[in-house]
C-alpha distance (Angstrom), angle and dihedral (degrees) to the residues before:
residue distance angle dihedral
X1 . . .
X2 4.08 . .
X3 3.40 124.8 .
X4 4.03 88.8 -102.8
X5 3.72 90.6 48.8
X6 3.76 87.2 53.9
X7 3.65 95.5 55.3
X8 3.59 98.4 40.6
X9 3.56 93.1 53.0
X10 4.00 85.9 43.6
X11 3.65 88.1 64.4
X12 3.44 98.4 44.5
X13 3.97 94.8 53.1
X14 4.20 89.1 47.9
X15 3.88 78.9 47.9
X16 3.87 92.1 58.9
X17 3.78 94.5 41.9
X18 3.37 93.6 51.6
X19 3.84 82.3 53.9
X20 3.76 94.0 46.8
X21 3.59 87.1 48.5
X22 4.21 102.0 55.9
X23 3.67 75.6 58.7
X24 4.21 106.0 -144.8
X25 3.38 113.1 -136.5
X26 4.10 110.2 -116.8
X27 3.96 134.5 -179.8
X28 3.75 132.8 -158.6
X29 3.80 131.4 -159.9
X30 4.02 98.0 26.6
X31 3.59 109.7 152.5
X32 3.58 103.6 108.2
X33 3.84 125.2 -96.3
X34 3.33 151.1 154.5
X35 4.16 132.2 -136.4
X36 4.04 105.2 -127.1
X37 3.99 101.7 177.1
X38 3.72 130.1 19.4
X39 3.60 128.8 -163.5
X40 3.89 123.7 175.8
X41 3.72 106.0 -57.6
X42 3.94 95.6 -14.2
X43 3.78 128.8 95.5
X44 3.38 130.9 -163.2
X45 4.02 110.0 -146.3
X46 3.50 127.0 -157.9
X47 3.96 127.9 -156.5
X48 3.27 114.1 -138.1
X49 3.96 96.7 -118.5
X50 4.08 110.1 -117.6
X51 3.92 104.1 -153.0
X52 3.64 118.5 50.7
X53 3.74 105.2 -115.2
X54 3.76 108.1 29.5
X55 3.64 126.7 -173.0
X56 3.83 113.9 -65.4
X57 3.78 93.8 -127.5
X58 3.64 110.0 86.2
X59 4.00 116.4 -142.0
X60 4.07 108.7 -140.8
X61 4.19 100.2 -173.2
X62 3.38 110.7 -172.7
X63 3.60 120.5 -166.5
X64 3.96 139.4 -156.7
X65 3.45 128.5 -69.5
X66 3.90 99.2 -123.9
X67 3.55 114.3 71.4
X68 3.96 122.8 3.9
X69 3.55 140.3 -76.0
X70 2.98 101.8 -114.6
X71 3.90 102.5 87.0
X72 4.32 90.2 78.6
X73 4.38 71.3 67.6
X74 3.67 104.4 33.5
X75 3.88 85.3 143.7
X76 3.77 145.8 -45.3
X77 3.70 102.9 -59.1
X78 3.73 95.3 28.9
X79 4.06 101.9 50.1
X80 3.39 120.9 115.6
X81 3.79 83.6 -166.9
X82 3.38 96.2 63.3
X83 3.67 97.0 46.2
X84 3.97 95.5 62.6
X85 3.69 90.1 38.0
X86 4.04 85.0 60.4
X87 3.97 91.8 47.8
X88 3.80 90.0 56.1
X89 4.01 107.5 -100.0
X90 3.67 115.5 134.0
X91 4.03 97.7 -136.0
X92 3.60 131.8 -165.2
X93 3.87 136.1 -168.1
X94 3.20 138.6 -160.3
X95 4.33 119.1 -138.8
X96 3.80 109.0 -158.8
X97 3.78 95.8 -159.6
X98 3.81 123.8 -154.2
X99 3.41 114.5 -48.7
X100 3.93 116.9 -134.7
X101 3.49 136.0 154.1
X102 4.30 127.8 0.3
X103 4.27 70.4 14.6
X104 3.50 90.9 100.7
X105 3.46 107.1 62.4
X106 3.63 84.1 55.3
X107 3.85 109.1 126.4
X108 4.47 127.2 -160.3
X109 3.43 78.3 -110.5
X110 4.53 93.4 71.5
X111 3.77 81.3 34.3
X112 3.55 100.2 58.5
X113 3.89 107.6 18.9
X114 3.32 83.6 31.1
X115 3.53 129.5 42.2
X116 3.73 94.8 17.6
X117 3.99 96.2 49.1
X118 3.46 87.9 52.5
X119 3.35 98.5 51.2
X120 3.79 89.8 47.9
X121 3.21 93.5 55.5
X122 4.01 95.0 50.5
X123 3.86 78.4 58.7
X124 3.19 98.5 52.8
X125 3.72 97.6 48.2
X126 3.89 86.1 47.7
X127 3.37 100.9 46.7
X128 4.07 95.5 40.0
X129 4.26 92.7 -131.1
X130 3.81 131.9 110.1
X131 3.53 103.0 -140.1
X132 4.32 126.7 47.3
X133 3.35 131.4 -167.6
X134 3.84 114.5 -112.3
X135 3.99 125.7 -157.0
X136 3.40 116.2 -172.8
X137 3.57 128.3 -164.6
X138 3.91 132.0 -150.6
X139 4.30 97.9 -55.8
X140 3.64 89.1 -2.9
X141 4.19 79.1 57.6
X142 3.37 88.6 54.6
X143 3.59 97.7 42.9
X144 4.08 80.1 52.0
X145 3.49 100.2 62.9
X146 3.55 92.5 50.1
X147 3.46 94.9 54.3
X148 3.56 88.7 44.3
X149 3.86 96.3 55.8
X150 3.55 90.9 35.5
X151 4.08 94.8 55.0
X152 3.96 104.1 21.4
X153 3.92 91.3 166.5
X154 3.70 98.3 60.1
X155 3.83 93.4 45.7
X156 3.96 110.1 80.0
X157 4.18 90.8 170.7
X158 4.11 136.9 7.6
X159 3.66 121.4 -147.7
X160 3.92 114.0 -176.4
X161 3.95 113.7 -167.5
X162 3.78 107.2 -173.2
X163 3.67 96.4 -21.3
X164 3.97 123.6 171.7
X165 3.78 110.0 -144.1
X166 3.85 102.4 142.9
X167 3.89 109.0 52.9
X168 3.65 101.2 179.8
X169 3.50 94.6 94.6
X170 4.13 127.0 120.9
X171 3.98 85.6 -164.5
X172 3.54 102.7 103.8
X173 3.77 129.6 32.5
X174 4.23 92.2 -119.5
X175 3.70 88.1 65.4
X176 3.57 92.4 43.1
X177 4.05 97.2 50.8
X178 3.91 96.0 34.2
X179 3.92 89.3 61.4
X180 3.52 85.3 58.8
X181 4.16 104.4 41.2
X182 3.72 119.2 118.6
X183 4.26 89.9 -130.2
X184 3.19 90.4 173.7
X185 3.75 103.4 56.3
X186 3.51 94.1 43.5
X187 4.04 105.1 49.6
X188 4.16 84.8 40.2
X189 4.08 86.4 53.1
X190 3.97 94.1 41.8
X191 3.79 105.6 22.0
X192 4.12 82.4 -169.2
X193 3.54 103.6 47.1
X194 3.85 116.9 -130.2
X195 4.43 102.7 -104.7
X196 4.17 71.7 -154.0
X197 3.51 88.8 67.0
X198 3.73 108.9 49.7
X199 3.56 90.1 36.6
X200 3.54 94.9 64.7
X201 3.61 96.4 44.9
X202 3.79 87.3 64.6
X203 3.70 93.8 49.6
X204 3.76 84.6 57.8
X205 3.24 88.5 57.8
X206 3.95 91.2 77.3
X207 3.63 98.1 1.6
X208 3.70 93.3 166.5
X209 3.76 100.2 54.7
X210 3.72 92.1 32.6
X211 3.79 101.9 47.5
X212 3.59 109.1 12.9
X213 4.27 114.4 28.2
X214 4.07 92.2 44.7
X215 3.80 96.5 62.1
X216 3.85 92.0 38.2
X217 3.79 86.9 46.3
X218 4.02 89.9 47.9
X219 3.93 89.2 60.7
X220 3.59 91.1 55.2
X221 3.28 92.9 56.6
X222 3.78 108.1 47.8
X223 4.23 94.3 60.2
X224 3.37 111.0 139.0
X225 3.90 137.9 156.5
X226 4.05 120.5 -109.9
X227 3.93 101.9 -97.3
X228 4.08 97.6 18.7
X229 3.88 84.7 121.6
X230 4.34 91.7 177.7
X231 3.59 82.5 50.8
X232 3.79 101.2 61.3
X233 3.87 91.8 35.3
X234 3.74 81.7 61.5
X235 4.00 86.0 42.6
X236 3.80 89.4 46.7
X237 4.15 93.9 51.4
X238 4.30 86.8 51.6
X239 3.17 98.4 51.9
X240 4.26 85.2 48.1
X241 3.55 89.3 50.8
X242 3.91 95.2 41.6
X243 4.09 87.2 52.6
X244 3.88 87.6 47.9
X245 3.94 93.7 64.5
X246 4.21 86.3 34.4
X247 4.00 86.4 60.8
X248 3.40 92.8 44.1
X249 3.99 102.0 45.9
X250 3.87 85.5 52.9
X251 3.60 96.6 42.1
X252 3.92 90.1 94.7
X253 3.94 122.0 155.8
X254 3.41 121.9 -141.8
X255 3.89 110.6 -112.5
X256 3.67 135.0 -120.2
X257 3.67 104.9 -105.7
X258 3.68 95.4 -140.9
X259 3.52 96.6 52.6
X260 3.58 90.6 44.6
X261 3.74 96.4 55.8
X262 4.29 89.1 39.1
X263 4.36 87.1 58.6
X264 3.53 97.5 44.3
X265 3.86 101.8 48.3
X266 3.91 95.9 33.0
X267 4.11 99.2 36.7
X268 3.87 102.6 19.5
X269 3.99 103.8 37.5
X270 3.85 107.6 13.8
X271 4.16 94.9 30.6
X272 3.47 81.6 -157.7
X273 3.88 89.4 155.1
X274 3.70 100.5 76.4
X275 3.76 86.4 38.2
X276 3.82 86.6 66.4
X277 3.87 82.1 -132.1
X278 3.81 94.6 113.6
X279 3.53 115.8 111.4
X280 4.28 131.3 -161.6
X281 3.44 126.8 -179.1
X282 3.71 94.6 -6.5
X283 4.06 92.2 -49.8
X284 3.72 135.9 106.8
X285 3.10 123.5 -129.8
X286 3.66 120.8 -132.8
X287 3.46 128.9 178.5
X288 3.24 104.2 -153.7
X289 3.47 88.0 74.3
X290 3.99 86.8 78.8
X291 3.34 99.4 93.7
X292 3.84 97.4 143.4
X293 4.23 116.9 97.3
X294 3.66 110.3 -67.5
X295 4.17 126.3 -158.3
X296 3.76 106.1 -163.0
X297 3.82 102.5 -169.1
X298 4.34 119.9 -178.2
X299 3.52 143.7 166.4
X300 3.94 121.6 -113.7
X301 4.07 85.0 -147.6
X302 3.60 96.1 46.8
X303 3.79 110.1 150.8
X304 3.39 92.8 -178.2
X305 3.20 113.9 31.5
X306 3.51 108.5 35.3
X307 3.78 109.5 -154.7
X308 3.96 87.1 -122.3
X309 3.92 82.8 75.4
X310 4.15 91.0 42.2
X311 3.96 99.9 47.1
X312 4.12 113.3 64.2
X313 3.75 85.8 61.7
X314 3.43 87.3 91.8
X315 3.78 101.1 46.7
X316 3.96 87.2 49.3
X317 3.47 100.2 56.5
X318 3.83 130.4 80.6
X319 3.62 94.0 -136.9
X320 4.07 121.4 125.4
X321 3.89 97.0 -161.2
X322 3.28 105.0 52.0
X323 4.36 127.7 129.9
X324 3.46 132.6 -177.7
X325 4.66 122.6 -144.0
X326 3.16 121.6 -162.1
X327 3.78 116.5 -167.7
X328 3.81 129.0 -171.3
X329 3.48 99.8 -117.8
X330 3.92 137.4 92.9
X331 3.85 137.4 -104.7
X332 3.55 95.8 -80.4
X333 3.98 101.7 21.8
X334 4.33 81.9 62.6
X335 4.00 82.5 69.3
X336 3.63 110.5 32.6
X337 4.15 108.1 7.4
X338 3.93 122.6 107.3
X339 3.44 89.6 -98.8
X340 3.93 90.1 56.3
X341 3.79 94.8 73.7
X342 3.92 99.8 25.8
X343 4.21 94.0 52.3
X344 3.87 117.6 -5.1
X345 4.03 98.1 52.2
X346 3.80 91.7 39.6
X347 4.04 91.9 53.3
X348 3.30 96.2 43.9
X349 3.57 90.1 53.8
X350 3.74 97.5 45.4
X351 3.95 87.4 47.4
X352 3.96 89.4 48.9
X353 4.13 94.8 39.5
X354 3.65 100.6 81.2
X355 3.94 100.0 39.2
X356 3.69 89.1 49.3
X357 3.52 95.2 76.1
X358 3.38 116.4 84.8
X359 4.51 121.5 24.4
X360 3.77 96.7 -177.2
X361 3.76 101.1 108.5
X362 4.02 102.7 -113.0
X363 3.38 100.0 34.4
X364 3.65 112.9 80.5
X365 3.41 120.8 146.2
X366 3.85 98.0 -110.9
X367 4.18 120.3 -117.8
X368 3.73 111.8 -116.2
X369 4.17 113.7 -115.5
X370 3.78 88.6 -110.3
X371 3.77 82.6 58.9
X372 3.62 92.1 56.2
X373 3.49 98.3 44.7
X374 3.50 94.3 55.0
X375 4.14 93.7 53.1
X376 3.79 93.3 121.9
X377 4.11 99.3 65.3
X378 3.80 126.2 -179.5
X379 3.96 108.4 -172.4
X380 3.69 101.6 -153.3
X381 4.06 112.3 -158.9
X382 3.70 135.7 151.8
X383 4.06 118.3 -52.5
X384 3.76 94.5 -112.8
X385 3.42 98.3 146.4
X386 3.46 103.3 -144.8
X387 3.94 121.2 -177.8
């Protein structure tokens, strides 16, 4: 770097602290909602439904238990949320709060036939059906499927959105580490573990991009000349959106040191998921009992989930209608990325639409054969590789 290049990035990095520093006043998690059931730390949320007769399959999603929910409704044009709200679903979420206390001798077993079945069943009894639809995402993915497999009859379809299921993968630096992670010294020594702590073991998995190239590339964007007023309203609505994804990266929940150690031996070093050797409450799970339709949906730039871990779901189930998407995008670009709201949200949807129609079991609208032939999908899109 010159000694021009120093001093015009100079001004441009007092030009984004000076931004920083007015402080704009940003929100996450807007789209209105309501919390219908309660149950120690977890909520159950509500959207408020936007067309007047949705579809009379209820979608639960459920979500991981690091970081919050709230990132599949970041904000108005980035809300995953919002966008199957708008095509006519009737969506629900759970929020697994912060964990403190008795919380961490909670196991996957109260998370799963737990917390999720009850929730489930609150939907159920709201909604008046017999079957809901359940999206799971990353963990909560995982979570998902064991629900799923666990509970067949109150599952009427599966979507998976970045959801580990094989761990014996050496694609992605999580695997690689957790195989290796002394679980047992840590939860024993913390009982709650640290959110801190986990949270910056997955910035380390790309610490350049992740802590390093996003501020640089934030200064870059927020030039503007002294009195180009549209400019720095532009300037002014970055920097909103960049401190949207800040709160939410840092927004990390501790983690229930029981359920903690449970994932990491049985998923991450025994991958005894996939095996259909893992057992809860007494119960193996086998995944052949998912035999309702699946949507397996990943990220080609997934640096956490590595779509090695995401795609033998489909080959382990039972089910006959079942597709996979692949979408050019990363771990977090598959939520809140421009190609989130122009191509993920809209497929799901379209995928979702037509078995969304009926919930009494034996009534399904049936998938056409060109439907069935096409269960393995790719969706090719431009290489923007988005994080």
């Amino acid at each position: 770097m010159n000694k021009l290049e120093s001093i015009e990035f100079f001004e441009k990095f007092k030009h984004g602290t000076e931004l920083f520093l007015q402080s704009p006043d940003f929100s996450v998690g807007t789209t209105p909602a309501e919390i219908v059931y309660t149950e120690d730390k977890m909520k159950l949320i509500h959207y408020i439904p936007t067309v007047k007769k949705p579809y009379p399959v209820p979608i639960l999603v459920v979500y991981a238990l690091v970081n919050r929910y709230y990132i599949l409704d970041l904000q108005p044009d980035k809300s995953v949320m919002k966008k199957l709200l708008d095509n006519g679903f009737d969506v629900y979420i759970i929020d697994w709060g912060y964990p403190s206390g008795i919380s961490k001798y909670l196991t996957i077993d109260d998370h799963v036939n737990g917390y999720i079945n009850n929730a489930v069943d609150k939907i159920r009894e709201r909604s008046g059906v017999d079957k809901i639809t359940l999206l799971g995402v990353c963990q909560g993915g995982t979570f998902s499927v064991m629900y799923a497999a666990l509970n067949p009859e109150k599952v009427k379809n599966l979507i998976t959105l970045v959801t580990p299921v094989n761990f014996d993968t050496d694609k992605g630096l999580l695997h690689i580490w957790a195989k290796s992670l002394d679980v047992d010294k840590i939860v024993d020594y913390y009982g709650i573990v640290p959110g801190d702590i986990l949270n910056a073991g997955f910035l380390l998995t790309d610490p350049f991009r992740l802590m390093i190239d996003k501020y640089v590339g934030l200064i870059d964007r927020i030039e503007c000349e002294p009195n180009d007023t549209a400019c720095q309203s532009r300037n002014e609505e970055t920097v909103k959106n960049f401190l949207r994804m800040e709160k939410w990266i840092f927004d990390s929940p501790d983690q229930p040191g029981e359920t903690l150690r449970q994932f990491v031996k049985d998923c991450y070093q025994n991958n005894l998921l996939i095996k259909n050797k893992m057992v809860l409450d007494g119960k193996k799970i086998n995944l052949k009992k998912i035999s309702m339709p699946l949507l397996n949906v990943m990220a080609e730039f997934d640096h956490l989930v590595p779509n090695d871990a995401s795609k033998p779901l489909n080959d382990a189930v039972s089910s006959s209608d079942e597709e996979t998407l692949v979408f050019h995008t990363g771990h977090i670009g598959i939520f809140v990325g421009s190609k989130s709201q122009r191509e993920v949200c809209p497929k799901i949807a379209e995928w979702l639409k037509p078995r969304s129609l009926f919930a009494e079991a034996g009534k399904e609208k049936p998938v056409s054969a060109k439907s069935r032939e096409q269960k393995r999908t790719t969706t090719q899109g431009e290489h923007n590789n988005e994080t």
